[in-house]
C-alpha positions as CSV (number, residue, x, y, z in Angstrom):
1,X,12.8,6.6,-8.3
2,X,11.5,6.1,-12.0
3,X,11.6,9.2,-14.4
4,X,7.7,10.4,-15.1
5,X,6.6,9.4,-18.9
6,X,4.2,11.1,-21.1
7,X,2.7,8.1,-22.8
8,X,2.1,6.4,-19.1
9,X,3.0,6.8,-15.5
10,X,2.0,5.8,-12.2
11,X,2.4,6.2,-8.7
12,X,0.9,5.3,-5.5
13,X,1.6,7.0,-1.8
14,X,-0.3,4.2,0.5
15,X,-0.6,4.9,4.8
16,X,-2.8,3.1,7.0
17,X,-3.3,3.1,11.1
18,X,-4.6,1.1,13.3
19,X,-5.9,1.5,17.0
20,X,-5.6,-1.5,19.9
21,X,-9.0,-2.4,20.0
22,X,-9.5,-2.9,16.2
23,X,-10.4,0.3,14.4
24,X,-8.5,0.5,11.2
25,X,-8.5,3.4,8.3
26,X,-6.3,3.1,4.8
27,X,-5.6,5.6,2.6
28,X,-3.7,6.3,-0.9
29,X,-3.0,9.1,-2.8
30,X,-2.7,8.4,-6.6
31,X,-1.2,9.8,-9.7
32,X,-2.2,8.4,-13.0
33,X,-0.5,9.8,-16.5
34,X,-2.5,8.7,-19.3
35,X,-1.3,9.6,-23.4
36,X,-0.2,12.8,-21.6
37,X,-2.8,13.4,-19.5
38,X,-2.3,13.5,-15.7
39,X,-5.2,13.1,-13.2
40,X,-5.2,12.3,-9.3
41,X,-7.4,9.9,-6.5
42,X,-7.5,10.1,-3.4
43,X,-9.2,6.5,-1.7
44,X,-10.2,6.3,1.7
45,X,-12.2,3.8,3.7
46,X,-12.1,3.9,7.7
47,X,-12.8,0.2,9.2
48,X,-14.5,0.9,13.1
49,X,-13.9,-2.4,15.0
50,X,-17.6,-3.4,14.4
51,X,-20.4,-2.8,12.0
52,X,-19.6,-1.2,8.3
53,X,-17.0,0.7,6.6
54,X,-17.3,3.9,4.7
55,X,-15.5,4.2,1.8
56,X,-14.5,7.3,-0.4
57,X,-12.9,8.0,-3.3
58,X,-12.1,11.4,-5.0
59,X,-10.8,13.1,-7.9
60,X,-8.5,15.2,-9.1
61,X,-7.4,17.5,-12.1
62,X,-4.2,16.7,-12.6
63,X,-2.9,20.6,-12.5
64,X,-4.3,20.9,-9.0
65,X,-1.3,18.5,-7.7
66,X,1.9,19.2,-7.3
67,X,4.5,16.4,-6.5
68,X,7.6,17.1,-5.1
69,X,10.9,16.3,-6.8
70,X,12.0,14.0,-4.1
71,X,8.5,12.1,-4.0
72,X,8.3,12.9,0.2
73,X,5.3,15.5,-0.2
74,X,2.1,15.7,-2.6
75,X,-0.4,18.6,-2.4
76,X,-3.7,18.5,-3.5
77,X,-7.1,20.9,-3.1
78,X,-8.0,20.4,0.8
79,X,-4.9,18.5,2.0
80,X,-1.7,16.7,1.6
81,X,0.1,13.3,2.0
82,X,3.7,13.8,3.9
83,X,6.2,11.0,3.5
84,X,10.0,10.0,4.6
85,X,12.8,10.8,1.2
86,X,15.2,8.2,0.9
87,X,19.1,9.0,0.9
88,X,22.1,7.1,0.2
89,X,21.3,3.4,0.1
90,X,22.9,0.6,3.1
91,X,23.4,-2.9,2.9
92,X,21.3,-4.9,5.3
93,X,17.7,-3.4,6.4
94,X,17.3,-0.7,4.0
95,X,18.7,2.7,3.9
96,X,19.7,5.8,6.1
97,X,16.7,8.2,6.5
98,X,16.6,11.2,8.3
99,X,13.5,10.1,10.5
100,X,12.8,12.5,13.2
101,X,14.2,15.5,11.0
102,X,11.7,17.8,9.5
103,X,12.7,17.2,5.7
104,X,14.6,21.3,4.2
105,X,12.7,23.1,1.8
106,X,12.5,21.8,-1.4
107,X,11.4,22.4,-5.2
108,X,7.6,20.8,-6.2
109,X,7.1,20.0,-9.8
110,X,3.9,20.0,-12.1
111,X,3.2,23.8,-11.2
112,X,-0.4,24.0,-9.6
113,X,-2.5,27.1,-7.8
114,X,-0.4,25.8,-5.0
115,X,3.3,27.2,-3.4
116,X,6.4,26.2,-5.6
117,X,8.3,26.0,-2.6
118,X,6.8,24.0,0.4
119,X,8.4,22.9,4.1
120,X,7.1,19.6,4.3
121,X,6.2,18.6,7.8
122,X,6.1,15.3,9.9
123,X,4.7,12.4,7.5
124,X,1.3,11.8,8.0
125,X,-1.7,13.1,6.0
126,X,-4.1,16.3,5.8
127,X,-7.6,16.0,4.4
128,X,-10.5,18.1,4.8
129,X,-13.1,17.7,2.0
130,X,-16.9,17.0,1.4
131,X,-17.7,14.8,4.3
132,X,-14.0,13.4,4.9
133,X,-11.4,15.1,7.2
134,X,-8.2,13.7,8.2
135,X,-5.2,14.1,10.3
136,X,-2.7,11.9,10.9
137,X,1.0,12.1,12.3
138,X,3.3,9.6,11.9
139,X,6.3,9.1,13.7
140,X,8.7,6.6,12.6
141,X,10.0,3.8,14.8
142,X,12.1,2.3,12.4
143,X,14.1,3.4,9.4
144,X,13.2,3.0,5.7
145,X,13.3,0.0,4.2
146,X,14.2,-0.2,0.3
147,X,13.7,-3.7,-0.6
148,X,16.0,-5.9,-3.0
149,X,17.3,-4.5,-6.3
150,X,15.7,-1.4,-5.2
151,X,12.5,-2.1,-4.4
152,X,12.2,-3.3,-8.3
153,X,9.4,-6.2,-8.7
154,X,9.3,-6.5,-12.2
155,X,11.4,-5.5,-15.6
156,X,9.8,-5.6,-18.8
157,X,10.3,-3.8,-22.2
158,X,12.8,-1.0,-20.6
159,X,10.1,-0.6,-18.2
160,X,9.7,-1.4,-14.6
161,X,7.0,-1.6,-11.1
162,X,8.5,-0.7,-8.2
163,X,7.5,-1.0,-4.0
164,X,9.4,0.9,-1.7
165,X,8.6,1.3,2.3
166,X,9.3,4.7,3.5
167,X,7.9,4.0,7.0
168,X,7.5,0.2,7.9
169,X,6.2,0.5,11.3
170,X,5.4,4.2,13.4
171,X,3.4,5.5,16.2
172,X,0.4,7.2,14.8
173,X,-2.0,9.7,16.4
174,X,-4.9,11.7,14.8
175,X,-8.6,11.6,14.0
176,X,-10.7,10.4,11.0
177,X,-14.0,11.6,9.7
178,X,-16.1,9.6,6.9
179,X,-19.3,10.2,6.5
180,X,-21.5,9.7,9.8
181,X,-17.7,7.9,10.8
182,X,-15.3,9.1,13.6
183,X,-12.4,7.6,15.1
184,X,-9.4,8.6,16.9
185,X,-6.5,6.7,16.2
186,X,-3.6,6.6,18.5
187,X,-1.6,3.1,17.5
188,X,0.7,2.0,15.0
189,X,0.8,2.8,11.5
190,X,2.5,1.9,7.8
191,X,3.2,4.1,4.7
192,X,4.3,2.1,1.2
193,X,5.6,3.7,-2.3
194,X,4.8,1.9,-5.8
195,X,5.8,3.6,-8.8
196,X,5.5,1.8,-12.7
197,X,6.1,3.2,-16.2
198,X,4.4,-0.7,-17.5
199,X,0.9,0.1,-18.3
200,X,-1.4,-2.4,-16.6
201,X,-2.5,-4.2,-19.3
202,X,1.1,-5.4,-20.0
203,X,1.7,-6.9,-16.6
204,X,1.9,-10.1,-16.4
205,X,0.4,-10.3,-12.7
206,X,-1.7,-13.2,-12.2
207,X,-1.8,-12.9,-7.8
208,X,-0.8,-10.7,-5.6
209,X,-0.4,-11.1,-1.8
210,X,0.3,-8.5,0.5
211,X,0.2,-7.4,3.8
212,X,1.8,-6.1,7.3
213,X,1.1,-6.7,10.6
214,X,2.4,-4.3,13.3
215,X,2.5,-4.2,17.4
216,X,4.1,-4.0,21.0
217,X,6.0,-6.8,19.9
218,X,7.5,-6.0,16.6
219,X,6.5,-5.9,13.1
220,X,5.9,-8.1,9.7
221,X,5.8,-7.1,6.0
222,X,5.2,-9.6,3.3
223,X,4.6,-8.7,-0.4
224,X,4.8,-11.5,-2.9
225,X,3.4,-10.8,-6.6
226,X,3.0,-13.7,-8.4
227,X,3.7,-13.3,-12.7
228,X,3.1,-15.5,-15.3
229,X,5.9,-15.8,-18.0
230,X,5.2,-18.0,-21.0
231,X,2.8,-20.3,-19.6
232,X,5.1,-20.6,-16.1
233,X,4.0,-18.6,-12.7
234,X,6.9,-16.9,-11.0
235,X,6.5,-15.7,-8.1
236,X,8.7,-12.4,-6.4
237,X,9.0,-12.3,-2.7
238,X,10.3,-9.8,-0.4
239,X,9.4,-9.6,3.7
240,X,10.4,-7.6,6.9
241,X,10.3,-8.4,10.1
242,X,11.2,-7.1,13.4
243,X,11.0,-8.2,16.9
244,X,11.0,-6.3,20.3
245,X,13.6,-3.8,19.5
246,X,15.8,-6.2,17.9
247,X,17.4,-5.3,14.5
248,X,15.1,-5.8,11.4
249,X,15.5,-9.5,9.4
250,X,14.6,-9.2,5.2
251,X,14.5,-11.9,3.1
252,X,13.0,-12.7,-0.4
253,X,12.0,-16.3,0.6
254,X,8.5,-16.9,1.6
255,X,6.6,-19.9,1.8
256,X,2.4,-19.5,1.4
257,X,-0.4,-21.6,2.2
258,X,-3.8,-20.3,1.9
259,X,-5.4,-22.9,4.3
260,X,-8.9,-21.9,4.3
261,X,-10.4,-19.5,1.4
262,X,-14.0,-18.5,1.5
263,X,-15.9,-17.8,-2.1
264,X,-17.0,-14.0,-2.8
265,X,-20.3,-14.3,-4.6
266,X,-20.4,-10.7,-6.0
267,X,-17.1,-11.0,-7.6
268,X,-17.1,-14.9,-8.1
269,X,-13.7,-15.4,-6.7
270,X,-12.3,-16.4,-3.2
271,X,-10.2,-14.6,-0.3
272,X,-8.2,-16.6,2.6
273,X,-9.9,-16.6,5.5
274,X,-7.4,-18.7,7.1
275,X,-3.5,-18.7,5.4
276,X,-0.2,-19.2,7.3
277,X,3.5,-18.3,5.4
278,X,6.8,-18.4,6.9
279,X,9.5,-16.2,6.3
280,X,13.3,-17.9,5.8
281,X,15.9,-15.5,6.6
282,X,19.3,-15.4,8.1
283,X,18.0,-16.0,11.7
284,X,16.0,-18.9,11.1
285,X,12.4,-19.5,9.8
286,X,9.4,-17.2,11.0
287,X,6.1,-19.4,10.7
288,X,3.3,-16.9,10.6
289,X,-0.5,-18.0,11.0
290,X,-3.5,-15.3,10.5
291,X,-6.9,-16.5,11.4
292,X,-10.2,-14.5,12.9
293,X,-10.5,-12.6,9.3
294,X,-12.5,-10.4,8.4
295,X,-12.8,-8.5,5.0
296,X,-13.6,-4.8,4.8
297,X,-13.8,-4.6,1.1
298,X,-14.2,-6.8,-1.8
299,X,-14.7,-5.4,-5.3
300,X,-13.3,-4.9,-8.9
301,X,-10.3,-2.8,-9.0
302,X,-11.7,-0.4,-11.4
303,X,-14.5,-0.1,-9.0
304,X,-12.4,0.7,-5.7
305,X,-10.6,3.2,-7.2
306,X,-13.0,5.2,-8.9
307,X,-11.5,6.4,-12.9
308,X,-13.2,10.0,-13.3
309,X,-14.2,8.9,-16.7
310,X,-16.1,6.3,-18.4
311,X,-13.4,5.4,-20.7
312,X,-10.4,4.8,-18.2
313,X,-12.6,2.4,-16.5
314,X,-13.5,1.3,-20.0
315,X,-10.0,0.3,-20.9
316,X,-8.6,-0.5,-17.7
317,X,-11.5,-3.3,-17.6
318,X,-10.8,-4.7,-20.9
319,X,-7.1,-4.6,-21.1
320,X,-6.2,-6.1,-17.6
321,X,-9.3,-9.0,-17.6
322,X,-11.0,-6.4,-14.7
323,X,-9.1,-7.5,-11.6
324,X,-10.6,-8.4,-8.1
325,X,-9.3,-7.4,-4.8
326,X,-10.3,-8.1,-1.0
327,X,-8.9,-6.0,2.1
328,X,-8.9,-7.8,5.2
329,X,-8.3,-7.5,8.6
330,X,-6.8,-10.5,10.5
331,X,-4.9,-12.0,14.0
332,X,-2.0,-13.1,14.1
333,X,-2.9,-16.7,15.8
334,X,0.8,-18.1,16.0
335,X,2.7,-17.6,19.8
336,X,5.4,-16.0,20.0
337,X,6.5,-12.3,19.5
338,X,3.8,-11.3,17.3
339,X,0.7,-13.3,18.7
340,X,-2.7,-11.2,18.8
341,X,-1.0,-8.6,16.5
342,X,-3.6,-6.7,14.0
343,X,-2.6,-8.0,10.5
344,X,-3.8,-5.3,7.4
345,X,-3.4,-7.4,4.2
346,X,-5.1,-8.0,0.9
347,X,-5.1,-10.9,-2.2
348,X,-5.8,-9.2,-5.4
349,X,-6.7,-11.7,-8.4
350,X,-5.1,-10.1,-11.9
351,X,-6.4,-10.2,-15.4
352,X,-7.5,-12.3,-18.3
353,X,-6.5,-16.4,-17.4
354,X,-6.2,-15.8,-13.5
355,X,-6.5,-18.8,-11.1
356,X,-10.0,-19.9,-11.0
357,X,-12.1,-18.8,-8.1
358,X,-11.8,-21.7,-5.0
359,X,-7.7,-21.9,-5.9
């Protein structure tokens, strides 16, 4: 975990379910610190298996949230986001966890109007708000997964970005209300961590691809952030895979190839509506294909996640050359174990001299 700073801090709690026949919903709970100033979002958009998404976002005063010690709980006015602490870290896979355990009692900093002490319960997430209402349990299937050099992507200035999994594949149940939306979800789910003390205007993030894809037969993670040093693109791979019941395979080695993009006109860039990587670990090479794509959401960052002022959106457009980003939903088109598997995954295009749109 990274210390909180006054000058700038953030940190992302990400979850996301999926049911068999296609429905999908992604959530994250965010907390932004600002020249001392500490605000939270909470983003939402629930994906039915035909016809269009709802999306949400909402605010929050940064005094009513409280964020425990340990990062596994975060309160906010009309719900809460529940995840998995870490322990003591493992070779191999990850670390131990206590998954199945309901996590003791424990301290929550930034006193709120809410309880200074708090039980948290099973991870999953709380929300009943406006015209959104959540609930959604998670129970692990595998144990936490704390990726090379602990979870750290990038090092600059004494600062660093973080991405941690918590819960890389679980059996979710719940419901889901946006809007005139409704879905029941009973399927598989994923919950992710980023923390960063680097303000986003001094990352040197150029591309990002992420993305998981989870079923009967086992699971995939893939997360490769692409930087540009000095003129020179460097990318930072990390994946997870697991099949059947089988132990989980990491590896920071993964090969790309966006075989088919499709141009965005309302952002003037492009998203892969075809793409195939493979990952090269100690078992061999995984060759991964995703094909019958669709994409849920395509916008400007700033845009998606809804600043609750006109000047954070201001200055987090001009200092980061307004970044794009595209969710999509896609099949796993390869045979094998993870065949016909739902993949969740997104390309996000970064600031000022990014790729032009069609590379």
């Amino acid at each position: 975990m990274l210390s909180p700073r006054r000058k700038f801090f953030f940190e992302k709690w990400y979850f996301d379910a999926q049911c068999e026949e296609g429905s999908f919903v992604f959530l994250y709970f965010a907390s932004l610190t600002l020249a001392g100033v500490r605000s939270g979002q909470l983003v939402i958009a629930l994906v039915p298996s035909a016809g269009d998404s709802a999306l949400r976002s909402l605010s929050f005063r940064g005094r009513d949230v409280s964020i425990a010690g340990d990062r596994s709980c975060v309160l906010f006015p009309g719900g809460d986001v529940r995840s998995v602490p870490f322990s003591s870290p493992t070779s191999g896979v990850g670390v131990e966890s206590g998954v199945g355990k309901v996590p003791p009692a424990h301290s929550v900093s930034s006193p709120g109007p809410f309880v200074a002490r708090v039980v948290a319960d099973s991870p999953g997430v709380r929300l009943d708000a406006g015209d959104v209402r959540v609930r959604l349990d998670y129970a692990p299937t595998d144990p936490p997964w704390l990726p090379k050099d602990g979870g750290r992507l990038l090092s600059l200035g004494g600062g660093a970005l973080t991405w941690q999994v918590p819960i890389p594949c679980a059996r979710v149940n719940g419901e889901v209300t946006v809007g005139n939306l409704s879905s029941g979800f009973s399927g598989f789910g994923y919950h992710d961590f980023v923390q960063t003390d680097v303000p986003p205007w001094r990352i040197p993030l150029r591309d990002l691809l992420w993305g998981r894809a989870l079923g009967e037969g086992g699971a995939l993670i893939w997360n490769r952030p692409l930087f540009r040093v000095d003129g020179v693109d460097i990318p930072c791979s990390r994946g997870w895979y697991r099949t059947a019941s089988n132990v989980p395979v990491e590896c920071d080695c993964i090969d790309f190839e966006l075989t088919s993009l499709k141009r965005h006109d309302v952002t003037g860039e492009s998203f892969p509506d075809e793409m195939s990587f493979g990952f090269c670990g100690e078992s061999g090479l995984q060759a991964i294909g995703l094909a019958q794509t669709r994409m849920f959401l395509g916008d400007n960052v700033a845009d998606v996640t809804g600043f609750s002022n006109r000047v954070e959106r201001w200055l987090y457009r001009k200092f980061t050359g307004n970044p794009v980003e595209y969710k999509l939903l896609s099949r796993v088109v390869t045979p094998g174990p993870f065949a016909g598997m739902l993949a969740a995954h997104e390309r996000v295009l970064w600031g000022r001299g990014r790729h032009p749109a069609g590379q």
